[in-house]
Backbone as JSON Lines, residues from 0, in Angstrom:
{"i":0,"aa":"X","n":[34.17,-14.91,-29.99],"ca":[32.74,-14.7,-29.78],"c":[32.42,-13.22,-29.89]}
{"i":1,"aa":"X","n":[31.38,-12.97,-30.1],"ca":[30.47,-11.39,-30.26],"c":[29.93,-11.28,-28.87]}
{"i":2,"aa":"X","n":[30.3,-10.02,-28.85],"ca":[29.16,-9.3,-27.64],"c":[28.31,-8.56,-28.0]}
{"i":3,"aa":"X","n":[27.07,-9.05,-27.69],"ca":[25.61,-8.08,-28.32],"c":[25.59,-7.31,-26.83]}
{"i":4,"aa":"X","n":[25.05,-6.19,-27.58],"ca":[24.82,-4.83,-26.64],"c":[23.92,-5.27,-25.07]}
{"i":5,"aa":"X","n":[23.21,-6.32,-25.74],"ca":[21.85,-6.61,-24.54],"c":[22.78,-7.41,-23.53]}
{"i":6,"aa":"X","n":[23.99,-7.66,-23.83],"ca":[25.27,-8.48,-22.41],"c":[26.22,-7.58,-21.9]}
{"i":7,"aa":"X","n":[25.9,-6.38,-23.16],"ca":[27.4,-5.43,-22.23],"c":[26.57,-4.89,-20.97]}
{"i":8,"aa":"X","n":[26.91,-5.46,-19.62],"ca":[26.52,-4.58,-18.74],"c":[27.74,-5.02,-17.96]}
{"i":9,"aa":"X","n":[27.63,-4.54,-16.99],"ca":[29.11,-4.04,-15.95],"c":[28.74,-4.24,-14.69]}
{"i":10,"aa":"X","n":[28.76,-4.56,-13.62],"ca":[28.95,-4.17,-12.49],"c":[29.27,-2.79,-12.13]}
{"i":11,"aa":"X","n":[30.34,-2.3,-12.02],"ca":[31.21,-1.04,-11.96],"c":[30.29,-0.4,-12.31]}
{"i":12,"aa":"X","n":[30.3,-0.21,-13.71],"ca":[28.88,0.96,-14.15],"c":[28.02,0.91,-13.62]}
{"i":13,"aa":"X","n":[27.09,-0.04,-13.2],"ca":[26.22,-0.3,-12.56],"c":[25.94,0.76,-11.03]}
{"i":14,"aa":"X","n":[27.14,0.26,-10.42],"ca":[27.84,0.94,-9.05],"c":[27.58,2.47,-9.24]}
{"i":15,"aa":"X","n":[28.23,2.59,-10.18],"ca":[28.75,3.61,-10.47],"c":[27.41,4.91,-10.58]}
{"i":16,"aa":"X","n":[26.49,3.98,-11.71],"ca":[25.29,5.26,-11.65],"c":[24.72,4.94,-10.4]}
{"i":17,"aa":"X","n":[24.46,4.03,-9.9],"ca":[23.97,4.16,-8.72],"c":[24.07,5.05,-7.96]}
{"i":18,"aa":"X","n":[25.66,5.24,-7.62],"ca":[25.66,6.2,-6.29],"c":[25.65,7.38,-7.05]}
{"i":19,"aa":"X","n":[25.78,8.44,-8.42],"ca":[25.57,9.51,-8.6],"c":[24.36,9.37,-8.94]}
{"i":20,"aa":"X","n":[23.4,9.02,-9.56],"ca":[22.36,9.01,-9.89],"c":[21.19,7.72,-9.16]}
{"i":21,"aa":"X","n":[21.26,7.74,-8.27],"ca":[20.76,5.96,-7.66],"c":[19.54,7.1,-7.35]}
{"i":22,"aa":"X","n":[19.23,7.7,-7.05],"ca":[18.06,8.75,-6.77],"c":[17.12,8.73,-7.91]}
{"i":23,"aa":"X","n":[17.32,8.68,-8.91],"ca":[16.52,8.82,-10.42],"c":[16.42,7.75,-10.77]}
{"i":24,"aa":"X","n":[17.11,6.84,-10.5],"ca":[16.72,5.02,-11.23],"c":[17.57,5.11,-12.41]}
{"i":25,"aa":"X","n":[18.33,5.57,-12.85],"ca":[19.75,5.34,-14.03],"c":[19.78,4.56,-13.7]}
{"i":26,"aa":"X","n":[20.33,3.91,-12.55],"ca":[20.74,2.4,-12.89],"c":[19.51,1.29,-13.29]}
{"i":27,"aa":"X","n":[18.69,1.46,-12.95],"ca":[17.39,0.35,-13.27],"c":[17.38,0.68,-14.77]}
{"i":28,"aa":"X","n":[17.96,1.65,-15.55],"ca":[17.59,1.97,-17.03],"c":[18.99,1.31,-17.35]}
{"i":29,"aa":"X","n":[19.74,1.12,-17.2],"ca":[21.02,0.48,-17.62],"c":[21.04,-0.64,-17.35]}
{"i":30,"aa":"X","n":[20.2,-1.14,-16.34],"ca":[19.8,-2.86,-16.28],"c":[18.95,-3.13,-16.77]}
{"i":31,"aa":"X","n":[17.92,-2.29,-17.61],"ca":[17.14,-2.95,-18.09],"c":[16.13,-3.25,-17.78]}
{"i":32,"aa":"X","n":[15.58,-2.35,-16.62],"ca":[14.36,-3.01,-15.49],"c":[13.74,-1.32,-15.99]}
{"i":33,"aa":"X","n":[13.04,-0.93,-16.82],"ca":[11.96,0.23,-17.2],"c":[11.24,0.26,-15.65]}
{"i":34,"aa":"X","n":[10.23,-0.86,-15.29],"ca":[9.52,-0.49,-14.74],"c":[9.74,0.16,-13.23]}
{"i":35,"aa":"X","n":[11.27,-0.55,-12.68],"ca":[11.61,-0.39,-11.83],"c":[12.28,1.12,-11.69]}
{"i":36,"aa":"X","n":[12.54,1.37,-12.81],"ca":[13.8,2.9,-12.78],"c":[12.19,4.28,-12.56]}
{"i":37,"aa":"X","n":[11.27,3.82,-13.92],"ca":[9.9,4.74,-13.39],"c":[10.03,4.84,-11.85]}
{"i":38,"aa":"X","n":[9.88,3.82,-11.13],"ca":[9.22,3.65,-9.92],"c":[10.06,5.06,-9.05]}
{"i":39,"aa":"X","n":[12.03,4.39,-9.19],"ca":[12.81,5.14,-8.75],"c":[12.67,6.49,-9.22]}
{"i":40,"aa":"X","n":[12.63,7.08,-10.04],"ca":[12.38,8.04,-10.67],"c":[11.21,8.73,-10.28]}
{"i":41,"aa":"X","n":[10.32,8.83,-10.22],"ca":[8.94,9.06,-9.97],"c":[9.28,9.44,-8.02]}
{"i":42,"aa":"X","n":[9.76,8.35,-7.38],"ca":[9.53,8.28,-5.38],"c":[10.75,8.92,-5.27]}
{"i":43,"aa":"X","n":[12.14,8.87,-5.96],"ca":[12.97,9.36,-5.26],"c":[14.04,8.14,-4.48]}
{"i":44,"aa":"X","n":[13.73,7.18,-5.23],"ca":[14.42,6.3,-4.65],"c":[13.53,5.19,-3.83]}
{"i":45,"aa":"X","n":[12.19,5.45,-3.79],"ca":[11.46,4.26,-3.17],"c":[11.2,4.94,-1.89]}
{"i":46,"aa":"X","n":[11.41,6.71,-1.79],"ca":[11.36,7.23,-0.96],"c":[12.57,6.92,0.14]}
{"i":47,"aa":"X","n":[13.67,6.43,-0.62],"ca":[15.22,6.58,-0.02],"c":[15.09,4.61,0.56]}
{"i":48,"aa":"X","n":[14.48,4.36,1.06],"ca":[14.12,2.92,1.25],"c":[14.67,2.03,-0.31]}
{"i":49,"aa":"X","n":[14.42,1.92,-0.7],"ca":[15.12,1.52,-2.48],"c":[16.21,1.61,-2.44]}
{"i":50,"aa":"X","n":[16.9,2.44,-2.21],"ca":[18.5,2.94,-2.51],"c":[19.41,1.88,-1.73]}
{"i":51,"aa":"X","n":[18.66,1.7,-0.55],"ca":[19.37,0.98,0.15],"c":[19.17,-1.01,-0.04]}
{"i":52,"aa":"X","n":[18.24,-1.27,-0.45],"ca":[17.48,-2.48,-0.83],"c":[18.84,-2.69,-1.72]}
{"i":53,"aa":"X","n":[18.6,-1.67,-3.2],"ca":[19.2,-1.74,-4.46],"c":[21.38,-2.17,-3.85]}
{"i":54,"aa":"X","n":[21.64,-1.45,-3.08],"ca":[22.89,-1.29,-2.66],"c":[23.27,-2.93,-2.65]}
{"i":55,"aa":"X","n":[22.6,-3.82,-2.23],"ca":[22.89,-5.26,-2.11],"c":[22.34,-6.0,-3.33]}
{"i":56,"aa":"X","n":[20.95,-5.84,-4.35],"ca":[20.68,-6.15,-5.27],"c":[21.14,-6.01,-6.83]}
{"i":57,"aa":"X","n":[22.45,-4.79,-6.95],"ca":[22.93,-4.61,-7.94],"c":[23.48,-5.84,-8.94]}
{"i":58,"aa":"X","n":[24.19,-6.55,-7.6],"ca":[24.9,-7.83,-8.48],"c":[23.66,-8.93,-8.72]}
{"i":59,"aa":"X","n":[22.86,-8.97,-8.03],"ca":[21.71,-9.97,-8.82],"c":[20.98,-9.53,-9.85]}
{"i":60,"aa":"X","n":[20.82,-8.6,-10.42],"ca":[20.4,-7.03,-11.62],"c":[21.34,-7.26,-12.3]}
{"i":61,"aa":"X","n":[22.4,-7.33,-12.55],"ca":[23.52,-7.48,-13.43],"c":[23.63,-8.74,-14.05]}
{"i":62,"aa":"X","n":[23.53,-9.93,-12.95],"ca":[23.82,-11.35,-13.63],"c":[22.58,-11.49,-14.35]}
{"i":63,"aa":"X","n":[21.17,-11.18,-13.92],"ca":[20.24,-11.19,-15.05],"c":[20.35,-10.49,-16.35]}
{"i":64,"aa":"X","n":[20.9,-9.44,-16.21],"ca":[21.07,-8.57,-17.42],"c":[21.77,-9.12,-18.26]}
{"i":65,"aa":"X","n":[22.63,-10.03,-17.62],"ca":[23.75,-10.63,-18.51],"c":[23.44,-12.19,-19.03]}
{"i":66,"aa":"X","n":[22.57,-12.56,-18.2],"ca":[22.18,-13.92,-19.19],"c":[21.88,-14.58,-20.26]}
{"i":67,"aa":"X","n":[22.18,-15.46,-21.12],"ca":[23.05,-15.57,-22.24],"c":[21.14,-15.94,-22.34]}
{"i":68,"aa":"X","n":[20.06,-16.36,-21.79],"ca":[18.99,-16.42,-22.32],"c":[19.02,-17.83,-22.77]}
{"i":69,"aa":"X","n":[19.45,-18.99,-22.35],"ca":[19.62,-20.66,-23.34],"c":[18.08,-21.2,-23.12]}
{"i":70,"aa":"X","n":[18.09,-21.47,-24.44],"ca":[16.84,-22.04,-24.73],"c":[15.77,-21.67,-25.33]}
{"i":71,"aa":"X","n":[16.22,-20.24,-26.02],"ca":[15.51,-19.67,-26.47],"c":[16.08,-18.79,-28.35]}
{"i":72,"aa":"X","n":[15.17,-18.64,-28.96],"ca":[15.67,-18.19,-30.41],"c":[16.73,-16.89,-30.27]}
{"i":73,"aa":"X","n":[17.54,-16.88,-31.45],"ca":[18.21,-15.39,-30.72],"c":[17.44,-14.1,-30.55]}
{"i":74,"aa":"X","n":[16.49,-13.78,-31.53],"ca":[15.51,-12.5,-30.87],"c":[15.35,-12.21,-29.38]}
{"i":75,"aa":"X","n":[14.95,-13.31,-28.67],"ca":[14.34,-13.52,-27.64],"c":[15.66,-13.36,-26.5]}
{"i":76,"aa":"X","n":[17.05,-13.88,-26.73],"ca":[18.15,-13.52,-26.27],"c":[18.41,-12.28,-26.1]}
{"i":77,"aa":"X","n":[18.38,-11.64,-26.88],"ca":[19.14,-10.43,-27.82],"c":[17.96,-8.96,-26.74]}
{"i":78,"aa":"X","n":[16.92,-10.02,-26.7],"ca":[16.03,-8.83,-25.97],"c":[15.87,-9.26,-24.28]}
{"i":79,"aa":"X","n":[16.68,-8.02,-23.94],"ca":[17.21,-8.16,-22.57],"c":[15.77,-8.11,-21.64]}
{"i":80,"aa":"X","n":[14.93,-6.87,-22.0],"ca":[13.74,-6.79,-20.83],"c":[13.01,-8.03,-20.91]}
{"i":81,"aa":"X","n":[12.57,-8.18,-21.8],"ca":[11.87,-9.33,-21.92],"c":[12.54,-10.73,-21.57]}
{"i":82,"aa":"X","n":[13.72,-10.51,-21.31],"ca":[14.42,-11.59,-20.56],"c":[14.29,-11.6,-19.26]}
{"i":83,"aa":"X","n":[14.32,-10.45,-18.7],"ca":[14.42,-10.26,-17.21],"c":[12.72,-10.24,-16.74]}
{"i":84,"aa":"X","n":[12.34,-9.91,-17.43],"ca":[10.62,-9.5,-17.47],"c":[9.75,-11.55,-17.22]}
{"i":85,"aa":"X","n":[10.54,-12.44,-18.18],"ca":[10.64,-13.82,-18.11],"c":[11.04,-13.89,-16.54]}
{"i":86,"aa":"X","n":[12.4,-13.66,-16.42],"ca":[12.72,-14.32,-15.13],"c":[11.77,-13.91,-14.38]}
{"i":87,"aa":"X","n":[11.53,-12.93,-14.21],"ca":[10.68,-12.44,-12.92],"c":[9.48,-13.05,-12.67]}
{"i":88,"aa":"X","n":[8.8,-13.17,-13.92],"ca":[7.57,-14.32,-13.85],"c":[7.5,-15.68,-13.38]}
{"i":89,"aa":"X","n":[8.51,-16.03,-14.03],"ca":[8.98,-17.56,-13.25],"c":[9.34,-17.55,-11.75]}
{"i":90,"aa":"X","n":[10.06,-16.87,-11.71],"ca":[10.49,-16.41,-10.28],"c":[9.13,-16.73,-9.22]}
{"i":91,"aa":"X","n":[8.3,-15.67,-9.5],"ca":[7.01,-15.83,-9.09],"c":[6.17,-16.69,-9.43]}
{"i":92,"aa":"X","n":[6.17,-18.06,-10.42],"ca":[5.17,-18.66,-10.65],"c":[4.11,-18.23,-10.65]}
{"i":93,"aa":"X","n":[4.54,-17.03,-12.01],"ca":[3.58,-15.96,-13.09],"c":[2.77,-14.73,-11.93]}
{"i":94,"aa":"X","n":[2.8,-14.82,-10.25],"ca":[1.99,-14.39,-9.65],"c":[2.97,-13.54,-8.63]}
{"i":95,"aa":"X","n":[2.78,-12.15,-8.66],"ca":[3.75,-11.78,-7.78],"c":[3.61,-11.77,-6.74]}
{"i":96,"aa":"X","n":[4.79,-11.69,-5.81],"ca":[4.83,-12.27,-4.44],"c":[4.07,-11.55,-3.94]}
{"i":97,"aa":"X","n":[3.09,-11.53,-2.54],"ca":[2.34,-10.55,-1.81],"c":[2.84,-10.47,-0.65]}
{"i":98,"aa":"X","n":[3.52,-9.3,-0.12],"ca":[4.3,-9.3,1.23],"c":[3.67,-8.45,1.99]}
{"i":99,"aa":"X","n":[4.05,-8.36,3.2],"ca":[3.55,-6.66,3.94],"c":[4.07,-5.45,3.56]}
{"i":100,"aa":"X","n":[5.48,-5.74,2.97],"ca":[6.13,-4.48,2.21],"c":[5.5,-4.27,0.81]}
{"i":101,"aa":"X","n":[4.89,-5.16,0.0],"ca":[4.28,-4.54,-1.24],"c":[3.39,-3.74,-0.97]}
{"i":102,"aa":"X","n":[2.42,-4.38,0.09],"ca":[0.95,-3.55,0.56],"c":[1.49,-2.17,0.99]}
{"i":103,"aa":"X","n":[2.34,-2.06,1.52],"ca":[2.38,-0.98,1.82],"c":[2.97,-0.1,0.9]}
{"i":104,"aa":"X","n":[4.06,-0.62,-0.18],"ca":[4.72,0.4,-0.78],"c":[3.56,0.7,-1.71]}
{"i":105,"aa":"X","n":[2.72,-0.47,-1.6],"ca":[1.29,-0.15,-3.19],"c":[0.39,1.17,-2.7]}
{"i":106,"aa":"X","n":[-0.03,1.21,-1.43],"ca":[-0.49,2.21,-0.23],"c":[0.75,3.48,-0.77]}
{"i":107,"aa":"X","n":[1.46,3.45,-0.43],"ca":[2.21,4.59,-0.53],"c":[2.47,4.95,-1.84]}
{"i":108,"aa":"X","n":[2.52,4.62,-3.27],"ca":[2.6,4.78,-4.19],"c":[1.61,4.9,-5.25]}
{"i":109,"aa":"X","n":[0.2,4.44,-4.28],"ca":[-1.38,5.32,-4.86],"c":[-1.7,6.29,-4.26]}
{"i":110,"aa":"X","n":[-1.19,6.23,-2.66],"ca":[-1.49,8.03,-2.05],"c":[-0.76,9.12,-3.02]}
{"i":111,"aa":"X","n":[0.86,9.06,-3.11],"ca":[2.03,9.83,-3.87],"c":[1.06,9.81,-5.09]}
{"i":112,"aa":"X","n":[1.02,9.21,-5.96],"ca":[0.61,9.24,-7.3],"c":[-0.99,9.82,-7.07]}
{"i":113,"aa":"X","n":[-1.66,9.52,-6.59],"ca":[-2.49,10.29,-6.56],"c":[-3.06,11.58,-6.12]}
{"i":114,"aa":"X","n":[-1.72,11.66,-5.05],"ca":[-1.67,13.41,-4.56],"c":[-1.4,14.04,-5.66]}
{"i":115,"aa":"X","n":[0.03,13.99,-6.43],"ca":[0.79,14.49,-7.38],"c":[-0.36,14.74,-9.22]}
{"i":116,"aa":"X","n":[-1.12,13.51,-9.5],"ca":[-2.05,13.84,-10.12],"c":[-3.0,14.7,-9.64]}
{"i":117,"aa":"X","n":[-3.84,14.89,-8.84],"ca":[-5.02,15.9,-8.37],"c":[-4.47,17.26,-7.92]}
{"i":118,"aa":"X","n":[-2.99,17.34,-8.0],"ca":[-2.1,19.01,-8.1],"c":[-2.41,19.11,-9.28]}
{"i":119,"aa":"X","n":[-3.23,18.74,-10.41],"ca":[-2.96,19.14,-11.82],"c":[-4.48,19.89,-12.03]}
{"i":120,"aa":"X","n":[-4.98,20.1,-10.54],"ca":[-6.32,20.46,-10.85],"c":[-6.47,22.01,-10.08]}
{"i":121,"aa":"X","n":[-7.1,23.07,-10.51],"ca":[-7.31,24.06,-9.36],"c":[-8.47,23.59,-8.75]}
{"i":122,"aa":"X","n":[-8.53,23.99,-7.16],"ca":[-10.06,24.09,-6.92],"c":[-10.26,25.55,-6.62]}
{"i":123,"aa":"X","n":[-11.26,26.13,-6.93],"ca":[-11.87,26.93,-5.94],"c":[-12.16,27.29,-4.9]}
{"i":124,"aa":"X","n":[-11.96,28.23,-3.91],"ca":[-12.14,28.27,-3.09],"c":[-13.93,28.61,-2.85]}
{"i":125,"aa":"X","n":[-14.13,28.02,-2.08],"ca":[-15.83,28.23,-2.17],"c":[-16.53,29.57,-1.48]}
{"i":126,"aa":"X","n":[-16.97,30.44,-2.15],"ca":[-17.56,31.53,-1.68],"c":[-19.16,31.2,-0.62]}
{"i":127,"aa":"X","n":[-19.2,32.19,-0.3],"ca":[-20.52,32.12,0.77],"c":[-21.75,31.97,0.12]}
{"i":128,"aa":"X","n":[-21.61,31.94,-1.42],"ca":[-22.76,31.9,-2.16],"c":[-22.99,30.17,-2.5]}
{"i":129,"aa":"X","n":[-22.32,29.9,-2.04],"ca":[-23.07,28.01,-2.05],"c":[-21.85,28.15,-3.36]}
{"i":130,"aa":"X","n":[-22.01,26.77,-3.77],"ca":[-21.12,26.26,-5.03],"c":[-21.63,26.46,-6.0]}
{"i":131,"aa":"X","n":[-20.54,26.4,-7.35],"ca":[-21.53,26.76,-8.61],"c":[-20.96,25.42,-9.44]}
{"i":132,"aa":"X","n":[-21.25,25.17,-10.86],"ca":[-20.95,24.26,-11.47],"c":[-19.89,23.91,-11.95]}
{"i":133,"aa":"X","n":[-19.27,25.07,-11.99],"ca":[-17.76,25.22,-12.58],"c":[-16.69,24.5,-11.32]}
{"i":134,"aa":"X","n":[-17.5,24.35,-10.03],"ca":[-16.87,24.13,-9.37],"c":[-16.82,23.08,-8.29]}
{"i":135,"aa":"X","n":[-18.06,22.4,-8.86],"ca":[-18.12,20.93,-8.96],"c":[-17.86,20.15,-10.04]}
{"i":136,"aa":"X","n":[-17.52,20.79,-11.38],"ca":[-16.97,20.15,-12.46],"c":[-15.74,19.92,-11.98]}
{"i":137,"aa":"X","n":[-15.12,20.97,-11.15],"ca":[-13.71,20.81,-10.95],"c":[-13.33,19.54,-9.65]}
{"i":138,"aa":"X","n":[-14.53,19.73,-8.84],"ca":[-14.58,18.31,-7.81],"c":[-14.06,17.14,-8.59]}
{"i":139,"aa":"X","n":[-15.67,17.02,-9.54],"ca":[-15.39,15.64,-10.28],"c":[-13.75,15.42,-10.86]}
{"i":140,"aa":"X","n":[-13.25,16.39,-11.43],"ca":[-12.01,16.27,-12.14],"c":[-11.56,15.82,-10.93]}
{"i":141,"aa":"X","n":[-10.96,16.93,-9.85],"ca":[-10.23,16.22,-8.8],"c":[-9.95,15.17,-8.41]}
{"i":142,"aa":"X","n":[-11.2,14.47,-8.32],"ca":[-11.59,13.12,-7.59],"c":[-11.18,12.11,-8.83]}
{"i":143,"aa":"X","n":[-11.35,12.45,-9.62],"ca":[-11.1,11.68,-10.91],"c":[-9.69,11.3,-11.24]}
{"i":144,"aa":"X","n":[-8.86,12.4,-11.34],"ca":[-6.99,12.64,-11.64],"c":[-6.92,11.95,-10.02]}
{"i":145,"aa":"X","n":[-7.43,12.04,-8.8],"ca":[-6.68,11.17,-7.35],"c":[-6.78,9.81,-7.81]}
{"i":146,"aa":"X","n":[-8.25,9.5,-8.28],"ca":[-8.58,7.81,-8.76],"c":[-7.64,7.17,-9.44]}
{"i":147,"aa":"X","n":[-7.19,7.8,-10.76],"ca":[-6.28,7.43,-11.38],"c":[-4.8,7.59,-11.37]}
{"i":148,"aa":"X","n":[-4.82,8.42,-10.8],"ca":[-3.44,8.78,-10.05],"c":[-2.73,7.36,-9.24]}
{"i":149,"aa":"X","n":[-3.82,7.13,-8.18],"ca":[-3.61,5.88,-7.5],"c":[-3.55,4.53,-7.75]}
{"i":150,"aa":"X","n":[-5.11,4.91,-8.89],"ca":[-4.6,3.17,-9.84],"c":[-3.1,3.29,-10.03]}
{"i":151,"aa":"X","n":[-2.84,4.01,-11.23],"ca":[-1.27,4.0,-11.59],"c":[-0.91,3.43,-10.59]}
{"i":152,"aa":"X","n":[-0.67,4.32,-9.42],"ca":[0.81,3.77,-8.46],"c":[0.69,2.41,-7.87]}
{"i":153,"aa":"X","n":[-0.6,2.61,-7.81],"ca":[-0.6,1.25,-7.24],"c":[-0.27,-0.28,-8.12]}
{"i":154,"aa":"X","n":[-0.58,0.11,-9.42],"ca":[-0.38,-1.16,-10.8],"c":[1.08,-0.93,-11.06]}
{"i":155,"aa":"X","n":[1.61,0.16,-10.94],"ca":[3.48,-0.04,-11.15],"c":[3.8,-0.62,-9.86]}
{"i":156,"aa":"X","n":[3.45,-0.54,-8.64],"ca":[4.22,-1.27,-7.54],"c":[3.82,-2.88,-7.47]}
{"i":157,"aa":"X","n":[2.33,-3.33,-8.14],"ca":[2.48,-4.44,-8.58],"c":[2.98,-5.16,-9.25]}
{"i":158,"aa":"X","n":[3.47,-4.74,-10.54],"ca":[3.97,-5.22,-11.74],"c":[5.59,-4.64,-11.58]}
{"i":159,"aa":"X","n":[6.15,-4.93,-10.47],"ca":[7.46,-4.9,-10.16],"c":[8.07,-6.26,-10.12]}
């Protein structure tokens, strides 16, 4: 038999980036989970909460990675995210689960994302002369890069 690239995954390796790199989400990029390694990548680990979740979830990340995909054309095999991206939907009966831990990590990952976007803005400090335009243009921006900042975080912690 052939081994296509989208089955070589490992355990061990797996392990392995984890604990040197489990901080950055390497391993979610070697399993194949994009959205999940962003997440890691971006918080730091889920804000260190993740790291430890992940420590027991590696081997269920792996056996998906590795599923031979039956029932489906080989394209559709052969393409690992979209395999795992499948399971996960089903998993959920297409609707993802709603827990007290999503709400909150969604809360914590539109505040983060939206702090970290609205650093991309200066404000002014406001002089005694009242405000000028330049510096309510810069409000609007502000308020604008937090808005979207937060959508983001909050639509990647959904679409986990």
């Amino acid at each position: 038999t052939t081994t296509t690239a989208s089955n070589d995954v490992n355990l061990l390796t797996a392990y392995l980036l984890y604990s040197l790199f489990g901080v950055f989400g390497i391993h979610h990029a070697y399993l194949h989970r994009p959205t999940q390694g962003l997440a890691w990548y971006a918080s730091g680990g889920l804000f260190g909460w993740g790291l430890l979740r992940d420590l027991f979830r590696i081997p269920d990340y792996v056996s998906l990675a590795r599923d031979g995909g039956t029932g489906r054309s080989e394209d559709d095999a052969n393409n690992v995210t979209a395999r795992i991206r499948d399971a996960t939907v089903r998993a959920r009966n297409g609707i993802p689960k709603m827990s007290l831990a999503r709400i909150v990590l969604m809360g914590a990952f539109g505040t983060y994302f939206g702090f970290i976007a609205s650093c991309l803005v200066y404000l002014p400090v406001e002089s005694s002369s009242g405000s000028s335009s330049s510096s309510n243009g810069a409000l609007l921006l502000y308020g604008t890069l937090r808005a979207v900042g937060a959508a983001a975080g909050i639509w990647l912690v959904g679409n986990m």
